[in-house]
C-alpha positions in Angstrom: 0.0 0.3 41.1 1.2 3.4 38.7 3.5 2.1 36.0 7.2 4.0 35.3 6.1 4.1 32.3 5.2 7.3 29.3 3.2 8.2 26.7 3.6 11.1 24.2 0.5 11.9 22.1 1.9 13.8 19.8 5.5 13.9 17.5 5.7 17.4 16.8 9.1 19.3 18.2 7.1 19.3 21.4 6.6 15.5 21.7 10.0 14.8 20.7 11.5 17.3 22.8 9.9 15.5 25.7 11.0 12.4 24.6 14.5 13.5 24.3 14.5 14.9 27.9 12.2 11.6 29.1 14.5 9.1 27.5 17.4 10.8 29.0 16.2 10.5 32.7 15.4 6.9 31.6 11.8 7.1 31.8 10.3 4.3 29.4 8.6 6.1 26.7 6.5 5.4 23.8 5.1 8.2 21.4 1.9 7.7 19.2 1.7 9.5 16.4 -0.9 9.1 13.4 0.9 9.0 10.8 4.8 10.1 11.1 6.7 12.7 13.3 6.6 16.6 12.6 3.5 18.1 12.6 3.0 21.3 11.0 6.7 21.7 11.1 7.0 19.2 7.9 4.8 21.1 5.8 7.6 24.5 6.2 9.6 24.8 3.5 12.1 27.0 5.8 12.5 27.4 9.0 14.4 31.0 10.0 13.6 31.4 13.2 15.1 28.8 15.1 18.6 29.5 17.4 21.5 27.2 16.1 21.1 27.6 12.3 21.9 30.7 10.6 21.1 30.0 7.0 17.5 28.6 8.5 16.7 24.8 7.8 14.0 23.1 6.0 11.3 21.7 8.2 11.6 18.2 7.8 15.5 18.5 8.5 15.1 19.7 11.6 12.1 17.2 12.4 14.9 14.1 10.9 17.5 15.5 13.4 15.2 15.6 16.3 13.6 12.2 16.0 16.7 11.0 15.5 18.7 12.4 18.9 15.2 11.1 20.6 16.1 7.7 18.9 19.6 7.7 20.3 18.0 7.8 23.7 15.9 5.1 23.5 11.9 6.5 22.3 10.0 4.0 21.1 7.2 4.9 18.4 4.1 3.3 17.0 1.5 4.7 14.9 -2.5 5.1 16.2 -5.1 7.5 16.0 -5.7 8.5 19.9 -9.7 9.0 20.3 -9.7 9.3 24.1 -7.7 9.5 27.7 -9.3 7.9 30.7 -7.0 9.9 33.2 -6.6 7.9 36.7 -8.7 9.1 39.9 -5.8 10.4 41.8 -2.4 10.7 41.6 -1.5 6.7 42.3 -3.5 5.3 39.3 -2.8 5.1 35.5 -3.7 7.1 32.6 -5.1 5.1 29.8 -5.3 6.1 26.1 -7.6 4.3 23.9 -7.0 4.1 20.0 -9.2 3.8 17.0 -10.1 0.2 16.7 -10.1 -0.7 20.4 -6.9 -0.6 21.7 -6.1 0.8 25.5 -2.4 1.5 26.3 -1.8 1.9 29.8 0.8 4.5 31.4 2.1 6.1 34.5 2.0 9.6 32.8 0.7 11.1 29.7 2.1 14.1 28.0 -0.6 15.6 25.3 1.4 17.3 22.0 -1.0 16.3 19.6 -0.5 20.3 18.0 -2.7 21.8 16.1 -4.3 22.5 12.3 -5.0 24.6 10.0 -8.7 26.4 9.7 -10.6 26.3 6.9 -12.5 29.2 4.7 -15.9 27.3 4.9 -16.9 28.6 1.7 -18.9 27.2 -1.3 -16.0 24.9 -3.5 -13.7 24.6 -0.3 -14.4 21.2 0.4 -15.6 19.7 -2.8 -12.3 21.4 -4.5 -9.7 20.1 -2.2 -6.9 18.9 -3.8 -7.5 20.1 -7.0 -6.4 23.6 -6.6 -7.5 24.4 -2.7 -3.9 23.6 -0.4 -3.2 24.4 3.1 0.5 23.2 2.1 2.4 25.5 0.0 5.5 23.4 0.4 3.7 20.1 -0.6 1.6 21.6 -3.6 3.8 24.6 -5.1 5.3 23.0 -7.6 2.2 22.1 -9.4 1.6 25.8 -10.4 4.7 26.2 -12.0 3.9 29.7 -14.4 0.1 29.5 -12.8 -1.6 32.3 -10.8 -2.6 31.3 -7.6 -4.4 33.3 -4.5 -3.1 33.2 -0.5 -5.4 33.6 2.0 -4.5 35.4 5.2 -2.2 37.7 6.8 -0.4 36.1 9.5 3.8 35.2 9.1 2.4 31.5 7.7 0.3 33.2 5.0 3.1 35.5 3.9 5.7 33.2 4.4 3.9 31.0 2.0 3.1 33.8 -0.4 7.0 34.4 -0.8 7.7 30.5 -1.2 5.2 30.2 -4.0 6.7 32.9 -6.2 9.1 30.1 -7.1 6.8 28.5 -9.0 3.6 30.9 -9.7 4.5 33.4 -12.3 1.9 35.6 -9.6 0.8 35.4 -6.5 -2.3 37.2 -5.1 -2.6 38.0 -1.3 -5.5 38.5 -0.1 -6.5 40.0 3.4 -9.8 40.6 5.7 -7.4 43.5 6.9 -5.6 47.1 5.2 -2.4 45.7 6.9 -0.8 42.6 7.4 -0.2 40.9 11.0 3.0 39.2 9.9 6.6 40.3 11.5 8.4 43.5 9.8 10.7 41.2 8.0 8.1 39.0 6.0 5.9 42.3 5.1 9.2 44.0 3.9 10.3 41.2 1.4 6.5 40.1 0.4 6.2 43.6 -0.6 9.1 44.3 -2.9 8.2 40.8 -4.9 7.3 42.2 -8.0 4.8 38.6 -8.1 3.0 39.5 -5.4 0.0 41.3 -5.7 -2.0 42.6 -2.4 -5.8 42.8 -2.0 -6.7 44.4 0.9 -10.1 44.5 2.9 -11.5 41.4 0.8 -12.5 37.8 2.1 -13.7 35.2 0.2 -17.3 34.3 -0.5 -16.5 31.2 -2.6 -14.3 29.3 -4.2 -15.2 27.9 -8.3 -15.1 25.5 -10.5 -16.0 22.4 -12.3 -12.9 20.1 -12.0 -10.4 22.5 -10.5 -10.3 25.9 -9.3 -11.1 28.6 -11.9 -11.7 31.7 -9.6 -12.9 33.0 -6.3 -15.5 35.2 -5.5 -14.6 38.1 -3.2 -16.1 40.7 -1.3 -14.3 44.2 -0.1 -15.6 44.7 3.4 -15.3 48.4 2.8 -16.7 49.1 -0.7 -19.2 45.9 -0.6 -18.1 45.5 -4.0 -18.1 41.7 -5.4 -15.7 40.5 -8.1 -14.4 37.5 -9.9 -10.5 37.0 -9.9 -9.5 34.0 -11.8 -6.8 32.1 -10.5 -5.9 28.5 -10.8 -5.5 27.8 -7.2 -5.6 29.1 -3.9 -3.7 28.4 -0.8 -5.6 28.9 2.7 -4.0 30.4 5.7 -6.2 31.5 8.4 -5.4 30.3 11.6 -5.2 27.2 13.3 -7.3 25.0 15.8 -5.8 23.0 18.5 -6.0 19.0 18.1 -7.8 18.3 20.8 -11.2 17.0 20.4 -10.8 13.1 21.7 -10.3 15.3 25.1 -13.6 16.6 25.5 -14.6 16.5 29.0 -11.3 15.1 30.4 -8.8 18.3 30.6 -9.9 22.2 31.4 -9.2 23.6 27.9 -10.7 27.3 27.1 -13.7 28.4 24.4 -11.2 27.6 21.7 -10.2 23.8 23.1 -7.1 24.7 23.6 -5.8 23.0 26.8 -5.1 25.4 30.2 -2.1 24.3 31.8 0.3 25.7 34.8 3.8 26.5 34.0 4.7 23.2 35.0 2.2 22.2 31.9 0.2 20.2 34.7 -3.2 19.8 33.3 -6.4 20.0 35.2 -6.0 16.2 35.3 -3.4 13.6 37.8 -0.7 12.5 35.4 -1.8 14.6 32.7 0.7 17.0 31.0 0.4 19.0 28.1 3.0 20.9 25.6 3.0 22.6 22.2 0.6 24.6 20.1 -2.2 21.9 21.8 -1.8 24.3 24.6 -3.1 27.8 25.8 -0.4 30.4 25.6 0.8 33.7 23.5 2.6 32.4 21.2 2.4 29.5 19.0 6.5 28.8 17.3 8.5 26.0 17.4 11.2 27.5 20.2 7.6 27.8 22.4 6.8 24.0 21.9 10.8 22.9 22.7 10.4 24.9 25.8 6.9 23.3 26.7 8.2 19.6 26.0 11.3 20.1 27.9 9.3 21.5 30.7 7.0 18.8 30.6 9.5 16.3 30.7 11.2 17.4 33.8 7.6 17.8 35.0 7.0 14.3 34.4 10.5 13.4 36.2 9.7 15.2 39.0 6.3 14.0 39.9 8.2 10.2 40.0 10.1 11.3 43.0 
């Protein structure tokens, strides 16, 4: 018999936006999360392009107000590493989710939000240098290169965005880009480039990243000159993209060349009593007011299919 019963994989604004919009249909629900609530959204220092909050809000404010309006309804949380769904044969059966270290939870309906994270360089020194000068989190690590000089890596509005927040604390900040332009929005390009800390190097990637204890410098290459150089920094913060979370759903959604998951505008999956929502998710574009919508949806999705 199908349980009444939900699970969110995910607590990103996605996952609690469904549980908001679950909870207040009265839908049982319970959302696993690794560690705690946010996602990528904790790691923002600001947040300026969300409607309702003029003077922007940090990231982990607007996670703390979320979790706790999905609270007031009734969500229940645990924390569990989710390594794979066992959707039900048809429409009448349950989804089960197993967790690292044996664990099967049973549900009616599953929404996936698990998000996504960032790429790495996959250089020389990436890995072996993590954490001692290589960050994907400008707003956790910043502060420790007060008057240091410190690379970004990208051109996106996360990379740029970054670049800004660091000139807090780095007395300069060196952008560096495959590209001659940046992909950011207008607004970001306009105030990176009248920082008088921020430097630009255009057409370059990054052949490796050195040192013996921390970082000391990178190795670049121009892809239009082919000329190689050494540029001594004292960290270097990676922004290139992201990769969907989905890998414990190998062989159990549709999901394109990338693993992101294909989804109707219902966010149906391919699979009965299988929903999706968030960055996890094919579609254009990958914001926080994009992964409201696609929990909300989701949610009513979920309602709907309980007659």
């Amino acid at each position: 018999m199908k349980l009444d019963n939900l699970i969110i994989a995910g607590g990103g604004p996605a996952g609690l936006t469904a549980a908001i919009y679950a909870c207040r249909a009265r839908i049982p629900t319970l959302m696993v999360e690794m560690v705690s609530p946010g996602g990528q959204v904790l790691i923002t220092d600001r947040v300026d392009n969300y409607p309702g909050f003029p003077d922007g809000i940090a990231g982990y404010e607007l996670i703390d107000k979320m979790l706790a309006q999905a609270k007031r309804f009734g969500l229940e949380q645990r924390n569990g590493e989710i390594i794979s769904v066992q959707p039900p044969e048809d429409s009448n059966g349950n989804v089960r989710v197993g967790l690292a270290g044996g664990e099967v939870l049973e549900a009616g309906s599953l929404i996936i939000a698990t998000g996504a994270s960032h790429n790495h360089l996959g250089v020389p020194g990436e890995e072996d240098l993590a954490g001692r000068g290589v960050s994907y989190c400008a707003t956790c690590d910043g502060p420790f290169f007060n008057d240091a000089t410190v690379a970004v890596v990208g051109g996106g509005d996360t990379a740029v965005q970054e670049a800004i927040f660091l000139t807090k604390f780095a007395k300069k900040v060196i952008l560096i880009h495959r590209r001659d332009e940046l992909r950011a929005i207008k607004l970001l390009q306009e105030q990176a480039m009248e920082n008088p800390k921020i430097e630009f190097v255009w057409d370059t990637v990054v052949e490796s990243i050195n040192g013996t204890d921390k970082v000391e410098s990178l190795s670049v290459l121009n892809r239009k000159s082919g000329e190689r150089r050494l540029l001594p920094v004292d960290g270097v913060f990676i922004f290139v993209g992201i990769h969907p979370n989905t890998s414990f759903l190998k062989d159990t959604v549709e999901m394109d060349q990338w693993g992101f998951i294909i989804t109707d505008e219902e966010m149906k999956t391919s699979a009965p009593s299988v929903w999706a929502a968030g960055d996890c998710r094919r579609k254009p574009l990958l914001q926080i007011v994009t992964a409201v919508a696609d929990g909300a949806i989701a949610a009513h999705s979920v309602e709907l299919s309980k007659g």
